[in-house]
N, C-alpha and C positions, 0 to 999 in steps of 0.2 A: 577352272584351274588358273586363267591368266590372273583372272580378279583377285584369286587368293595368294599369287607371287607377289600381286600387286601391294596388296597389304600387308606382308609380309616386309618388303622392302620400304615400306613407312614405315614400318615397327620399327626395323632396324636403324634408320637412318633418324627417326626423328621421335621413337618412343612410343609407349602409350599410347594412345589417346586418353585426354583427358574430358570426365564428367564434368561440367557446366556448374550444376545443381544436384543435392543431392534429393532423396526421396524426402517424404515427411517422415520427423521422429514418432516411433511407432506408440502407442502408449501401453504403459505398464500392464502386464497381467496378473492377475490375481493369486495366481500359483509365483510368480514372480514377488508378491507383497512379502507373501507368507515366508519364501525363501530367506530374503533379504531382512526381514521383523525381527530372524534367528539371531543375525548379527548387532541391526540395530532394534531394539525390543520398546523402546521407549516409545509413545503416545504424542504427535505432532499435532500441531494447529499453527495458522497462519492469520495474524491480525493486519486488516485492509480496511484502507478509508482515504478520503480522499486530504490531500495534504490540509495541515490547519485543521483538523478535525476533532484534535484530542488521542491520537494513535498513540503517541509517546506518553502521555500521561497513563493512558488504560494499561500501556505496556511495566510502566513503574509500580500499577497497581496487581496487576496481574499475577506478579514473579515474589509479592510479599507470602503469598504463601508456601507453604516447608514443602508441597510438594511443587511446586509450579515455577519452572526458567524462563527465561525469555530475553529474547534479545533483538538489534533493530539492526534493520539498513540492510540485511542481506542482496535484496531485491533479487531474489531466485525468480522471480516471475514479474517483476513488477516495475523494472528500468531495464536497457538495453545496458552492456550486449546481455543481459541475464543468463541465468544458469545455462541455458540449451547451448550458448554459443559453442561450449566446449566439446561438442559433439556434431555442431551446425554445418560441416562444411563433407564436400562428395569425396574428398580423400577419407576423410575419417570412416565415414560411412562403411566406404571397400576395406578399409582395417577392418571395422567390427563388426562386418558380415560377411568378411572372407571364404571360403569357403574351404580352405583350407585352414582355417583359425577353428579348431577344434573345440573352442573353449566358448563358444557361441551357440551349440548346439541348434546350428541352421537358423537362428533368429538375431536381429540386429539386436547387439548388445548397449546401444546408446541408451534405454530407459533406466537400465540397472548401473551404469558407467553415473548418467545425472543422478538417482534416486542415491548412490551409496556417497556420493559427492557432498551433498545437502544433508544426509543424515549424519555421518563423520562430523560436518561442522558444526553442527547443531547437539550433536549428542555429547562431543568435547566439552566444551561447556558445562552440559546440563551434568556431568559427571564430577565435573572440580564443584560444581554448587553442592552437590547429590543430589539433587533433582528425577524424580522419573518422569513427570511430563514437562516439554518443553517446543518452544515455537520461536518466532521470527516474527517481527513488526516491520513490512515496507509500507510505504503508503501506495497509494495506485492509483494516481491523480491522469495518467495520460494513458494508459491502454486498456483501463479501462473491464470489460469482459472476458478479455484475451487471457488477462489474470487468471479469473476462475478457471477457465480451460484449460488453459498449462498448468496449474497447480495440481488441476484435477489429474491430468493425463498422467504424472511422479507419486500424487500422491492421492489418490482415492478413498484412502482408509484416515484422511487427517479431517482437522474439525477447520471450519474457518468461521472468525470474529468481525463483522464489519459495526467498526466506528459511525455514525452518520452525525455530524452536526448543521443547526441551521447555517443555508449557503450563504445567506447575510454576512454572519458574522465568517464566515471561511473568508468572504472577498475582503472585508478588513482586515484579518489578521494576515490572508496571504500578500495584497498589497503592502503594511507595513512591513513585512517581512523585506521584501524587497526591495522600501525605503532603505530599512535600516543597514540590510547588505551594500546597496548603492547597487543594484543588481545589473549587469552588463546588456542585459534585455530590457529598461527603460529607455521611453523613447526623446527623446528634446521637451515635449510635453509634460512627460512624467517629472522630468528634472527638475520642469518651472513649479509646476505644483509643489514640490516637493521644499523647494528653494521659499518658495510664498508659506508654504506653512512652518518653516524655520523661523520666518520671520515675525507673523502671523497667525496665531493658531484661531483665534475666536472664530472667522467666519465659516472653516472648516468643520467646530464645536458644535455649530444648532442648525445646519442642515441648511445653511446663507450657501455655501461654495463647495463643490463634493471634490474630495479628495480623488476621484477616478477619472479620468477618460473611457470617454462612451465605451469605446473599443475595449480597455481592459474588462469594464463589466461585461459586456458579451461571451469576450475569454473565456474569464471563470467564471463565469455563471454557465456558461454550455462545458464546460469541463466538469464544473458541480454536478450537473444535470443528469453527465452522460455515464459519470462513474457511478453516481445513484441507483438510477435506473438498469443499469448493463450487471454490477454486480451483483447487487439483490435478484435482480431475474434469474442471472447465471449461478447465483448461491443456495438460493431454492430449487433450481432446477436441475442439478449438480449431484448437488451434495444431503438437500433433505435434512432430516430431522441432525444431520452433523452441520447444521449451517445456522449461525444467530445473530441476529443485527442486537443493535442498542442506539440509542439518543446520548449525544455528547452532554448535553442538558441535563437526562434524569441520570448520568453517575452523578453530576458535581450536587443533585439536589439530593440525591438517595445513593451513595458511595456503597454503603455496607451491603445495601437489599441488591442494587445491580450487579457486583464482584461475588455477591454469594452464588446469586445466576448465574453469572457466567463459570465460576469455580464448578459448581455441579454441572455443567455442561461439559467441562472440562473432566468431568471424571476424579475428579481431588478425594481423599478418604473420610476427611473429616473437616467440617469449620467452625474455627473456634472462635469464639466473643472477643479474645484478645486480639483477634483482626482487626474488628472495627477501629477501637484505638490506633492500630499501628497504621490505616488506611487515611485517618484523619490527618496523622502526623506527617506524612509523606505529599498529602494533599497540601497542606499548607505551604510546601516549599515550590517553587517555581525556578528550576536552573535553564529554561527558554529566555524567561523576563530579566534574569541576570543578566544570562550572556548578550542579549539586544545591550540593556544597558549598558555592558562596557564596551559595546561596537558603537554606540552609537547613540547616547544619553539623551541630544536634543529631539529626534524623531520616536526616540522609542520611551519616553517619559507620557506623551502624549496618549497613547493608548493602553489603557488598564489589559492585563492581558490575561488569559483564559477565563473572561469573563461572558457570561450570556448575555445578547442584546443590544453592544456594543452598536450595533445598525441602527437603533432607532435614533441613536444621539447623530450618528456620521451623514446618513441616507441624504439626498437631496429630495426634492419629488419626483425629477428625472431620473435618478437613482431608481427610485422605487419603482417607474414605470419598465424602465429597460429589463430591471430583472422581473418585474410578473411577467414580460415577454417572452425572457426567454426560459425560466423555469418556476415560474408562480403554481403551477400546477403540484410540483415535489411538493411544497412546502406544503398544502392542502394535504395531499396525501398521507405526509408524513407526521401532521398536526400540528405545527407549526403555525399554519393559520386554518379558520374555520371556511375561507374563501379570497376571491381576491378584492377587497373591501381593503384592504389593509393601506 
């Protein structure tokens, strides 16, 4: 009896006590899809790859068809604070598992709170297009598998796209990226390289002087590696036969055969031969390599962009050694090469 005066006179004096942490977000149920399908009826997928891979282009190619939207950057799963923050914290939690919140039917309401969150955005959209299938292009360069799991836990019933290009050509086009930005995460080092081949480009050209420090290759090349391997495991072992990789390579060598893949994968009704044309003509424009250009003319003149192989021109021999180290195995696997001879 004393202990409960006792806490009784905290309540009053100083409140609540308040939760720390909250539980983990439950994941969606199935009877919960089918509820919630009523409202938003439309056919989702999620396109995932690791930045520099070709995500924004597949996504420009994607949405040419009458039935198919798309759009980029949400990062529902894919950058912090992502979708879940909005229900991430132990107050919310006590909101939407109240027990006296009647409208919860005794189950935490946060999966349906994020899932109806994400479809409203996405289905707006795909409605002003008229679109019935529609999706989301983030890329998923730092977490990786987490991805797939959280996608999975909202959305079980979508399809998901991974982009994969050779990680060669990723670590050049994501390094000049952050040339051409002058990105706040270069280091003294990166600056001088950067300042010498302003100056200088030839020795950069034939593979005399590498554009990288040791260090960044490691970076991304175990960031290539890890988003590879984590989400292909995590996509196959997910999602199943609603789960399909591609080569950034065979769209740009075979545009029509791979987009018609993936359109039937996608569920589309019909695909018409006047695709091809309209896939080719979209191909040919590049507003990535524009936009570099007006940032930044002298670094970004130098490197032809969305182009395959870029590496063999750039690579040093150190170059080539550091990444069979840390991920020369992908590239075998992925066929890129036949072994590490290369």
């Amino acid at each position: 009896m004393l202990s409960r005066f006792k806490s009784a006179a905290r309540i009053l004096i100083k409140g609540e006590p308040q939760k720390k942490t909250r539980n983990p977000i439950p994941a969606i149920t199935a009877e919960e899809v089918a509820e919630i399908r009523q409202f938003f009826p439309r056919e989702k997928f999620f396109i995932l790859g690791h930045a520099r891979s070709g995500t924004t282009l597949l996504m420009r190619l994607l949405r040419l068809h009458p039935d198919v939207h798309c759009n980029y950057q949400a990062h529902f799963f894919t950058r912090k604070p992502m979708l879940k923050s909005l229900v991430n914290t132990p107050e919310t939690e006590e909101w939407l598992t109240r027990k006296s919140n009647r409208w919860n039917q005794g189950r935490d309401l946060s999966p349906l709170v994020l899932r109806a969150a994400a479809d409203f955005i996405m289905e707006r959209d795909a409605a002003r297009e008229g679109k019935s299938i529609v999706g989301d292009k983030s890329p998923s360069s730092t977490i990786h598998g987490q991805v797939v799991r959280d996608a999975h836990a909202l959305y079980p019933d979508a399809k998901i796209i991974y982009i994969v290009r050779d990680g060669r050509d990723v670590l050049i086009s994501e390094r000049f990226r952050n040339f051409v930005e002058e990105s706040k995460f270069l280091t003294a080092e990166d600056k001088r390289i950067m300042s010498d081949l302003r100056v200088d480009s030839a020795p950069f050209s034939d593979g005399r002087r590498s554009i990288f420090t040791e260090t960044s290759i490691r970076n991304i090349a175990k960031r290539w590696a890890d988003d590879l391997h984590e989400i292909d495991s995590e996509g196959v072992n997910l999602y199943g036969e609603n789960y399909i990789s591609l080569r950034y390579e065979d769209l740009l060598a075979q545009p029509f055969a791979e987009l018609s893949r993936l359109w039937k994968f996608l569920g589309v009704k019909k695909i018409g031969r006047a695709l091809e044309k309209q896939l080719l003509a979209e191909m040919s424009s590049n507003p990535d390599e524009e936009w570099q250009a007006k940032r930044n003319e002298g670094i970004a003149s130098f490197l032809p962009k969305g182009q395959a192989g870029n590496w063999r021109r750039l690579f040093t021999e150190k170059d080539k050694a550091l990444f069979k180290e840390v991920a020369g195995e992908l590239l075998v696997k992925w066929g890129y090469e036949k072994d590490l001879s290369w």
